[in-house]
C-alpha positions in Angstrom: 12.1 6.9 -23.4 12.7 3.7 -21.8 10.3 0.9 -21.5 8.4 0.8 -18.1 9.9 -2.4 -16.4 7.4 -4.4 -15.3 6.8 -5.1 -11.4 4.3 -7.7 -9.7 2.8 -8.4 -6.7 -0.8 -7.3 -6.5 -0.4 -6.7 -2.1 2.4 -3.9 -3.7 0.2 -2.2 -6.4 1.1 1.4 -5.4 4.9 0.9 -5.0 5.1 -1.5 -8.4 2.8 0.7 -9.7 5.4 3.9 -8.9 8.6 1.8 -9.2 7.6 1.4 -13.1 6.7 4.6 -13.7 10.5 5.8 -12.3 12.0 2.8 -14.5 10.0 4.9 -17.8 12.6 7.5 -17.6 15.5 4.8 -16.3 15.6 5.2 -12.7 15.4 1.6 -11.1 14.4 1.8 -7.4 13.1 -0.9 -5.8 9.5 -1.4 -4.9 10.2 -2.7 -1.7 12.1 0.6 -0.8 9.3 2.6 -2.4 6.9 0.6 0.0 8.9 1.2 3.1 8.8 5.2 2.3 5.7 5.7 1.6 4.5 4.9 5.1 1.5 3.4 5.0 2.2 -0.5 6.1 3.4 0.9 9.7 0.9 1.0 12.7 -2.6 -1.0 12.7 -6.5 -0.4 13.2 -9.4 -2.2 13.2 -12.1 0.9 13.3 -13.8 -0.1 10.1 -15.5 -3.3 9.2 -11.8 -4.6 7.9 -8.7 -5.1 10.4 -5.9 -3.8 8.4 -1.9 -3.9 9.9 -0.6 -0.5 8.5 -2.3 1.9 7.1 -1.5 5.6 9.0 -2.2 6.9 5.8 -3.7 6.2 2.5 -1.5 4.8 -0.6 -1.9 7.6 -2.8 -0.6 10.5 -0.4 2.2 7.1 0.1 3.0 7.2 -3.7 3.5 11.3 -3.4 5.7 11.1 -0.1 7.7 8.0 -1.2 8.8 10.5 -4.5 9.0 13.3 -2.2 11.8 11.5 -0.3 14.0 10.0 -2.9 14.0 13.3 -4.5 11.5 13.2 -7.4 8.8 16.2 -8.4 5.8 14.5 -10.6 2.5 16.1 -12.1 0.2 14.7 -9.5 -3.3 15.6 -11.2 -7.0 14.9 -9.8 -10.2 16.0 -10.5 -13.1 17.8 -8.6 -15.7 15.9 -10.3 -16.8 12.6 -12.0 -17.5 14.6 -15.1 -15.7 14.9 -18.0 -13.2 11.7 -17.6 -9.5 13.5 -18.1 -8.4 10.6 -20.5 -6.4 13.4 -22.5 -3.8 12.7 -19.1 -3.0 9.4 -20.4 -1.5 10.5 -23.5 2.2 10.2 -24.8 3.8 9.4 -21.1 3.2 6.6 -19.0 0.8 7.5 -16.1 0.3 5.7 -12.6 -3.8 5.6 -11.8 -5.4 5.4 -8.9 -7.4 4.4 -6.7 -9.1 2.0 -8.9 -11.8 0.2 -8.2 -10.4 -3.4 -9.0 -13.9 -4.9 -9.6 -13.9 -3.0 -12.7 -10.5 -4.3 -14.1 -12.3 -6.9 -16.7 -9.3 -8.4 -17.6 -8.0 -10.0 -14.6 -10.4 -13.1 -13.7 -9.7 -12.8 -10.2 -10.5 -9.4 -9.5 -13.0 -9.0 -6.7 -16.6 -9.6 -8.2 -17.7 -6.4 -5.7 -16.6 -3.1 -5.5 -14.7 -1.4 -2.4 -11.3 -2.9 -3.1 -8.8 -0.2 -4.5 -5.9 -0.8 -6.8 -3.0 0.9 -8.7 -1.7 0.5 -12.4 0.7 2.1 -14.7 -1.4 3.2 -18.0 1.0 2.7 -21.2 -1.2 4.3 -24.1 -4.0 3.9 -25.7 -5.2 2.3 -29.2 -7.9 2.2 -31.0 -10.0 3.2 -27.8 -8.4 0.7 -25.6 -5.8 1.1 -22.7 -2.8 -0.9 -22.7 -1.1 -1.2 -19.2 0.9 -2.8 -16.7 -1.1 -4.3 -14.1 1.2 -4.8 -10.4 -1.7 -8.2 -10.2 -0.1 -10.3 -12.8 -0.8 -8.8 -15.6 1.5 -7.6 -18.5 0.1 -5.5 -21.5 -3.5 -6.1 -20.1 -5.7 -3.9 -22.0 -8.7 -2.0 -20.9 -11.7 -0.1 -22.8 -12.5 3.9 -22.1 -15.8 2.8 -20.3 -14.0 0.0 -17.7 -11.5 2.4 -17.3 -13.2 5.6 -16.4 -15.6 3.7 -14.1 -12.6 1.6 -12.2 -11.3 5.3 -12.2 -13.6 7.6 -10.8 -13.3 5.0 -7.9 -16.6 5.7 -6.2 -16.6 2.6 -3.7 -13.0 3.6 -2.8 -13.6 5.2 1.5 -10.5 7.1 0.9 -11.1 8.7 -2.4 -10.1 12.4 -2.4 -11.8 13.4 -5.4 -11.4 11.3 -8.5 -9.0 10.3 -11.4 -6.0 11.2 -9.5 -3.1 10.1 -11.0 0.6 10.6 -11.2 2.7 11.2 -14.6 6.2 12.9 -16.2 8.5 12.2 -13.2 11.7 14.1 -12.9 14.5 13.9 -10.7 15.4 17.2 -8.8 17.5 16.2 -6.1 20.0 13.4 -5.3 19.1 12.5 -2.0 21.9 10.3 0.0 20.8 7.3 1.4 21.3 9.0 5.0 19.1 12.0 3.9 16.2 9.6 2.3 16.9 7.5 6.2 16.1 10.7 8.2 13.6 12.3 5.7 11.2 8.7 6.3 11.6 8.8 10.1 10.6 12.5 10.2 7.5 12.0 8.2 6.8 8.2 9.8 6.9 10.0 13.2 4.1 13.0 12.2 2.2 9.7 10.7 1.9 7.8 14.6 1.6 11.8 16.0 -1.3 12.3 13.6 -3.0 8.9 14.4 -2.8 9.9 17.7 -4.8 13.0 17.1 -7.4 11.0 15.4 -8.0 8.3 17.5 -9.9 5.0 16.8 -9.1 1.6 17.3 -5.7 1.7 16.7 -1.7 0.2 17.0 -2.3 -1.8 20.4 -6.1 -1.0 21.4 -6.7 -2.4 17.6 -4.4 -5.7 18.2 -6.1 -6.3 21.1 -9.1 -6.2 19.6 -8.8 -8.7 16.9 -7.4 -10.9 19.3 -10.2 -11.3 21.8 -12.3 -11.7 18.5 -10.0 -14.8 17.8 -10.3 -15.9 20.9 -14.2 -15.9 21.2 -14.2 -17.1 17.7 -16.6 -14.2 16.4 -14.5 -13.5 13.9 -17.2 -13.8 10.7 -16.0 -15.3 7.4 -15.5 -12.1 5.6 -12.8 -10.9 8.4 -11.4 -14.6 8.2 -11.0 -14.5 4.8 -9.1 -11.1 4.7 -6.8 -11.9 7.4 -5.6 -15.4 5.7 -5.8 -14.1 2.3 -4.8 -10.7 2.6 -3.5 -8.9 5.9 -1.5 -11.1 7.5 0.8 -12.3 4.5 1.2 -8.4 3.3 2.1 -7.7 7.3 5.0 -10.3 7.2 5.9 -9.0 4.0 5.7 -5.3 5.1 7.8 -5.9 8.4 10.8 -7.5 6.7 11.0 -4.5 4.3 11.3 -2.2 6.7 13.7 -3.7 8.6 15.9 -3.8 5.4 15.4 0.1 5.7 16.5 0.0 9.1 19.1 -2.2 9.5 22.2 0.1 9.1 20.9 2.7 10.7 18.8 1.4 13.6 19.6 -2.1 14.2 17.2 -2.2 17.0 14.2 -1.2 15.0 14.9 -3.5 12.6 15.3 -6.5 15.2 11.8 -5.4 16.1 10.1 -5.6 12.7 12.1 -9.1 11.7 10.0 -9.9 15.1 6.8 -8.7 13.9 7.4 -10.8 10.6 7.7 -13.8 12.2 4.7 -13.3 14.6 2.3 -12.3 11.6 3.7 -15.9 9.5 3.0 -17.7 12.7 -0.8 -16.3 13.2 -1.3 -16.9 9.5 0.2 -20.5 9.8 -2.7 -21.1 13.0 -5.3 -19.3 11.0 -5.0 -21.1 8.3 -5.1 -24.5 10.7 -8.3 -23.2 12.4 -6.4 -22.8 15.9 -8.2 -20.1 17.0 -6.6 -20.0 20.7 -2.8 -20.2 18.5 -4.2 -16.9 16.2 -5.7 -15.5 19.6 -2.2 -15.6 21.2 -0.1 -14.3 18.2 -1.9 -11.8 18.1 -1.3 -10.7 21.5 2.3 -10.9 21.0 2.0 -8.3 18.3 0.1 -6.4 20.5 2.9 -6.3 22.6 5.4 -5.5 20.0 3.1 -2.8 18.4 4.3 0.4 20.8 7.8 -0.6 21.2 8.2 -0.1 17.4 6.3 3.1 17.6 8.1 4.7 20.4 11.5 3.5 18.7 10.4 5.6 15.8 9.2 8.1 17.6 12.7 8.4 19.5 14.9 7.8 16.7 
């Protein structure tokens, strides 16, 4: 079996997470790609306490549809319970994990000193009642013991925990999926996404963009928003947006246009948030508002 190649970029847990898991049995597909698939960086709400640009659905039904589509099957496992911790699914394979809560992962001294932020790693083996694994944050061979691990694992702060201890393992390939039948696979399921937002309703895509941008421009947005958007949200979003217009660009142009758009309108808020221009963030954000439903009904008409 080959060695799990390691990936980095802690914004990308999930899909570094999953792309080293398909590298274990020597498949090498791109993080970035596995990102695009899995759906979850397109749209945007602000209906919690957190703005966030993307998630229509959670990263671990993202992991499942991003194998789905590039023709993978995979012994997805979760338990009912918090009791007894299934560590007996971390031997002999390497095994993706999570959510996590990341306040647990010891190792990493800049992991979020409280708990509600979730994270994904791939678990290499265990020794001597410690878990060696690649960490998508930075970290290479980190190592964790049974207790940080089953408590980071049972992922009790995480909102969209279905369950707990879910985790991914023994990937196989069972279909060879052409690059034009992954393409229209992704853009059926990113359409029932923006279909199934709609049904839930919320702040949301525009209504959502809106939002955060009359925050800006009162200036109520409170530190703890501030910080998320500089440090967090709107660097991923940039990031996010050009990967998916990678996936678009030979087969809808257009779309792709749109999301190299988006890219450059999150850099730009994040350059005037970062400055303190308030009235600059304010009016960024506006554009993307304006952007927002002319990518989704592009999907939607693809």
């Amino acid at each position: 079996m080959p060695e799990p190649t390691f990936h980095d970029s802690a914004w990308y847990c999930y899909a570094n997470s999953t792309s080293m898991l398909l590298s274990s049995i020597g498949e090498a597909i791109s993080p970035r790609l596995i990102e695009a698939l899995t759906g979850v960086g397109l749209g945007a709400k602000f209906d919690g306490p957190l703005p966030f640009f993307g998630e229509l659905q959670p990263p671990d039904l993202g992991i499942t549809q991003a194998l789905e589509l590039l023709g993978f099957a995979v012994d997805e496992e979760v338990s009912d319970g918090p009791a007894p911790v299934p560590f007996e699914r971390l031997a002999g394979a390497p095994t993706v994990v999570g959510p996590l809560d990341m306040s647990h992962l010891v190792y990493n001294p800049m992991r979020p000193r409280g708990p509600g932020v979730d994270h994904y790693v791939l678990i290499l083996d265990e020794r001597d009642g410690r878990y060696r694994l690649h960490d998508p944050a930075g970290f290479a061979h980190a190592q964790l013991g049974a207790d940080e691990l089953a408590t980071a694992w049972r992922a009790d702060t995480i909102d969209y925990r279905r369950g707990h201890y879910r985790s991914w393992r023994h990937p196989r390939r069972i279909a060879s999926p052409s690059a034009e039948a992954i393409f229209d696979g992704a853009m059926d399921r990113f359409r029932t996404l923006y279909r199934a937002a709609e049904k839930r309703g919320g702040c949301i895509g525009r209504d959502a963009l809106q939002a955060l941008a009359k925050a800006a421009r009162d200036d109520t947005l409170d530190p703890g928003r501030r910080g998320h958007l500089l440090y967090f949200a709107l660097p991923l979003g940039a990031k996010r947006a050009l990967d998916y217009a990678a996936f678009f660009d030979k087969r809808a142009p257009k779309l792709a246009e749109m999301k190299r758009r988006q890219a450059e309108l999150f850099g730009a808020c994040h350059t005037a948030l970062g400055a303190g221009a308030m009235e600059k963030v304010a009016h960024q954000l506006d554009a993307l508002a304006g952007l927002e439903p002319e990518i989704k009904q592009a999907i939607l008409a693809a």
